[in-house]
N, C-alpha and C positions, 0 to 999 in steps of 0.2 A: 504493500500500500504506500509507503513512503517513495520508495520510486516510481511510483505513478504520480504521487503528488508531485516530487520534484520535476517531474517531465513537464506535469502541467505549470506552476508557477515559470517554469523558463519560456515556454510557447508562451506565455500572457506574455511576459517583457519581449519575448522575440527570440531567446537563445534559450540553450540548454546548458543547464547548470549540474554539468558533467567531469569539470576539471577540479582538478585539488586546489586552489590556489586563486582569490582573487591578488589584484596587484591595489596597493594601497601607496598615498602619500601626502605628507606636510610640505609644501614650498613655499619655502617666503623669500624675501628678497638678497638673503643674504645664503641661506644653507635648502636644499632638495634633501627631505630624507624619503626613505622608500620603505617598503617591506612587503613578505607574502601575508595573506588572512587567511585561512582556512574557510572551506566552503561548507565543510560536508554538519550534519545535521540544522541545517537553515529553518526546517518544518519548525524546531523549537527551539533551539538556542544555538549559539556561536561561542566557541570559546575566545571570547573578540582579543584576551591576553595572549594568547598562542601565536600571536604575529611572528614570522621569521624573519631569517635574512635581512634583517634590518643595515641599510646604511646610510650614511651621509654624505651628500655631494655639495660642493659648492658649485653655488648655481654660476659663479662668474669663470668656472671652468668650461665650460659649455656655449654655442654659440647659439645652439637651439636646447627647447625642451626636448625634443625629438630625440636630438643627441645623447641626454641627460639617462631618457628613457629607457632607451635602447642599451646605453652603458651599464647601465643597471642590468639588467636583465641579461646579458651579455655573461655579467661577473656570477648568475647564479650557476649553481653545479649541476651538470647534465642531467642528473636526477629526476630533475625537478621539473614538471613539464612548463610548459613556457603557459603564463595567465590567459583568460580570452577576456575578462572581464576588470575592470577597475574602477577606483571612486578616488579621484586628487584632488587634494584641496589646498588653496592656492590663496598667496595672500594678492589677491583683486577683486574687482566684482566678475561673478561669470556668467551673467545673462546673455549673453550672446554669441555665438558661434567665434567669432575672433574676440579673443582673449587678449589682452594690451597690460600688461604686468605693471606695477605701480611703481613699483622702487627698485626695479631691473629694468631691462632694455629686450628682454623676451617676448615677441608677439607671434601668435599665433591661431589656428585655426583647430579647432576641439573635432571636427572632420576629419581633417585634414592627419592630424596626429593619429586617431583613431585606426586610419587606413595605414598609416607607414607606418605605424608599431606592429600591426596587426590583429586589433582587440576587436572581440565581438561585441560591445558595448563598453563607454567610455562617459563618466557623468564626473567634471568638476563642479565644485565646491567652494566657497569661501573658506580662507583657513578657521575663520571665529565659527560660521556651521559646523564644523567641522567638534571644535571644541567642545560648544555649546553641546554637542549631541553626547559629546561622551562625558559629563557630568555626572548624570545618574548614575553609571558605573563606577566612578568613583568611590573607592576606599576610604575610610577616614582618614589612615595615614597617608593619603594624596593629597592634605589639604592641609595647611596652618592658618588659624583663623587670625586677623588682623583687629584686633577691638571684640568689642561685647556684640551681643545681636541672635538673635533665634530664629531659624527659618521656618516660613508656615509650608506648610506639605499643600503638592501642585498649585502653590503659588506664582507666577512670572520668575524666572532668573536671567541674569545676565554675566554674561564674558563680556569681560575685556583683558588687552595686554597691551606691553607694550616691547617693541623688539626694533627691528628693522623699520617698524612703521608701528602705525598704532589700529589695532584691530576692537571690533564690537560686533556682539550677537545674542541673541536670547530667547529662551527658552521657555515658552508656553504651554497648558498642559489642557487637551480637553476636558468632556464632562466626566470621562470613562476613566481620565488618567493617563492616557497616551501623549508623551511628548510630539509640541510641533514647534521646527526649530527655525527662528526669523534670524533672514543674515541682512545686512546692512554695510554703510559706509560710514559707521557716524564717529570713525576716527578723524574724520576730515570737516567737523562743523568749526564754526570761527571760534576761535580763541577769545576770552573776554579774560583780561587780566583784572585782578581782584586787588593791585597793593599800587605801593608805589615802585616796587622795586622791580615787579612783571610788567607794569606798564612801561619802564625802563627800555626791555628785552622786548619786549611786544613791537618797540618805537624804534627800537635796532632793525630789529629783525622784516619790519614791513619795511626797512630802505632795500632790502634785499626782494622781497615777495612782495605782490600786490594785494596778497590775500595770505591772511597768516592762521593756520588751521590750528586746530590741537595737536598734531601731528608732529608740527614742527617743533613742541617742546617735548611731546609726551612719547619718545622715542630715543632712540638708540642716536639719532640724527640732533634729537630735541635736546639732549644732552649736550650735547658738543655745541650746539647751538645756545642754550644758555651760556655755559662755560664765555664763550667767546665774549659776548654784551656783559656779561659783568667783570671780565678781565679785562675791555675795552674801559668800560666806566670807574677800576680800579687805575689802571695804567696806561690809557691812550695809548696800547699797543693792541693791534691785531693777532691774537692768538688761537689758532686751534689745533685740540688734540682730542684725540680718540677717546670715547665715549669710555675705555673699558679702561685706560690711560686716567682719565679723569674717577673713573669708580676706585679704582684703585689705590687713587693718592688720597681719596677722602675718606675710603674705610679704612687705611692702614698709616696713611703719613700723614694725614689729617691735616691734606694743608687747604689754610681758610675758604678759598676762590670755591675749588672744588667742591667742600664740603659743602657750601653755600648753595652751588650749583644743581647739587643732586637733593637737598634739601627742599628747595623750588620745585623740582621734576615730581617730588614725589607729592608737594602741597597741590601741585596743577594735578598731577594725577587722581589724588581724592577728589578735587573740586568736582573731573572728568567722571567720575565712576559714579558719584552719589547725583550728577543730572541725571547720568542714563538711570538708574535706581530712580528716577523718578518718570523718569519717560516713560518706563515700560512696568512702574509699580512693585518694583524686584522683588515683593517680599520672600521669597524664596531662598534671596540671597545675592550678592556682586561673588563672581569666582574671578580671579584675577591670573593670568597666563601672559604667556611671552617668555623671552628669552633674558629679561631683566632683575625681576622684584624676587626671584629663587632665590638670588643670588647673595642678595643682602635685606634677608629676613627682619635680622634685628635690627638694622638701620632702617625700615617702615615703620618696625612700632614703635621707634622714639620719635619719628618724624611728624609732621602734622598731618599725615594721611588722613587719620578717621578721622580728625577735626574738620579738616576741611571736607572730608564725605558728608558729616555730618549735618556740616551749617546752612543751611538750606535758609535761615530766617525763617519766613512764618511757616515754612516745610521742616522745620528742624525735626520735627517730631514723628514726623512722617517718614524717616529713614532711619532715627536714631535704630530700633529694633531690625534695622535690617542689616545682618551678619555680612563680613567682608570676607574672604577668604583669598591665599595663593595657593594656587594651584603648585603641588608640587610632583604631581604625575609626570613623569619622564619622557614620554611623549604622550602626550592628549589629542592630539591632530590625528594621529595615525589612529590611536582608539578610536578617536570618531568617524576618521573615514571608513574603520571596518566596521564602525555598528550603519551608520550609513549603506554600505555595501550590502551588509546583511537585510537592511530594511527594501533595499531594492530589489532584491533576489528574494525574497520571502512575500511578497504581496503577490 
């Protein structure tokens, strides 16, 4: 009976879901990670942790995704039979057959790749869908909570991070309980600086941009970008350094500029998390991802993150109970693209 089920869920999508192996992945603008998902019992569950073959590419090795793809799959052991089906999730928007990468120079057609890889089905993703979806499964020890706060059960949730760019997505729950996962762009709304010292940086940084997003602070980018406008407004010198350069001298040499620098990142960053927690009513919870805030756990919770999540004015009240968390799942992208995967091939 279950192989006649499977035959028939693959004729509904169009293929048959007869290989061992979907192909799964996280890309964002800096690193391509890949991996295999297991296919088989799709009727009732997926060991969505059984991911193989996991690796990581850097995407600016590469001149296409194509390339990217292919290399990958290339390095697995003959064993293995080659995927027909996949689910990548990507940090841009993918509504549309060509794909236009935001913080690479990758563009591409979701056809097009489909055909020269050789896949019998091929669905991107937003990297925050992608997140968002793998939440539920989440561990307790996947998450360290940031401040106080209780989540209500199928309540609204939101992702965000911040890495290479700044991603946001969130998670909705029907009347039955079945997640549905909303992807977005809302790393890129305008910036509204709250002090004196971000309106500083804000008045920098727009002689640079015409439009000065959240992105541009609340990132990997955004970093190195503060840095510069307050070491301009310390020293009338134009300086930049690496974002990882700059984390580095403030959790360990604790020199002033830096500290200062990544202290703002992380006040814009609460400011950023507790709008969307209101945008979309998170009481569920904000889960926080990227390639950043793992990294320097305890430097969040002395920072004014939850303060400024918080301060909403006459919303104060309205988010104070809603729990912040970092994600500290290892890769979450790739979880979500195979519970994604699994919900494609299972319907």
């Amino acid at each position: 009976m279950a192989d006649i089920y499977h035959e028939f869920i693959g004729i509904f999508w169009g293929f048959r879901v007869d290989n061992q192996y979907g192909l799964v992945a996280d890309i964002g603008g800096t690193n391509a990670r890949f991996a295999l998902a297991p296919l088989h019992d799709l009727a009732t569950a997926v060991h969505l942790r059984d991911v193989v073959h996991v690796a990581t590419l850097s995407v600016s090795a590469f001149a296409t995704i194509d390339d990217a793809i292919m290399h990958y799959l290339n390095c697995l052991p003959d064993s293995i039979e080659r995927p027909k089906h996949a689910v990548l999730a990507i940090a841009c928007p993918t509504d549309q057959d060509t794909i236009q990468m935001t913080n690479t120079d990758w563009v591409f057609s979701v056809s097009a790749v489909r055909s020269n890889v050789g896949l019998d089905s091929l669905v991107f993703i937003n990297d925050f869908y992608a997140v968002a979806s793998a939440v539920p499964s989440f561990t307790p020890s996947e998450t360290v909570a940031i401040g106080e706060g209780t989540p209500v059960a199928n309540a609204p949730l939101v992702v965000t991070g911040a890495g290479t760019g700044l991603g946001l997505g969130a998670l909705v729950f029907d009347a039955a309980g079945h997640p549905i996962t909303i992807q977005g762009e809302g790393g890129h709304i305008h910036f509204a600086p709250l002090d004196d010292e971000e309106q500083y940086v804000f008045d920098y940084l727009r002689q640079k941009h015409h439009r000065v997003s959240v992105e541009r602070l609340v990132s990997g980018q955004g970093i190195e970008n503060i840095f510069e406008a307050l070491h301009f407004k310390s020293n009338g010198v134009h300086l930049r350094l690496k974002a990882e350069k700059i984390s580095e001298n403030a959790l360990v040499h604790q020199d002033p500029i830096c500290v200062q620098a990544l202290l703002m990142f992380c006040a814009i960053f609460g400011s950023f998390a507790g709008d969307a927690a209101l945008m979309y009513g998170a009481r569920g919870g904000v889960y926080l991802g990227g390639g950043i805030l793992p990294r320097m756990i305890p430097f969040v919770k002395q920072s004014q993150f939850r303060a400024r999540f918080m301060a909403k004015a006459r919303l104060s009240t309205f988010v104070m109970p809603i729990p912040t968390y970092i994600i500290t799942c290892t890769q979450p992208g790739l979880l979500g693209a195979a519970v994604v995967l699994r919900q494609k091939l299972a319907m």
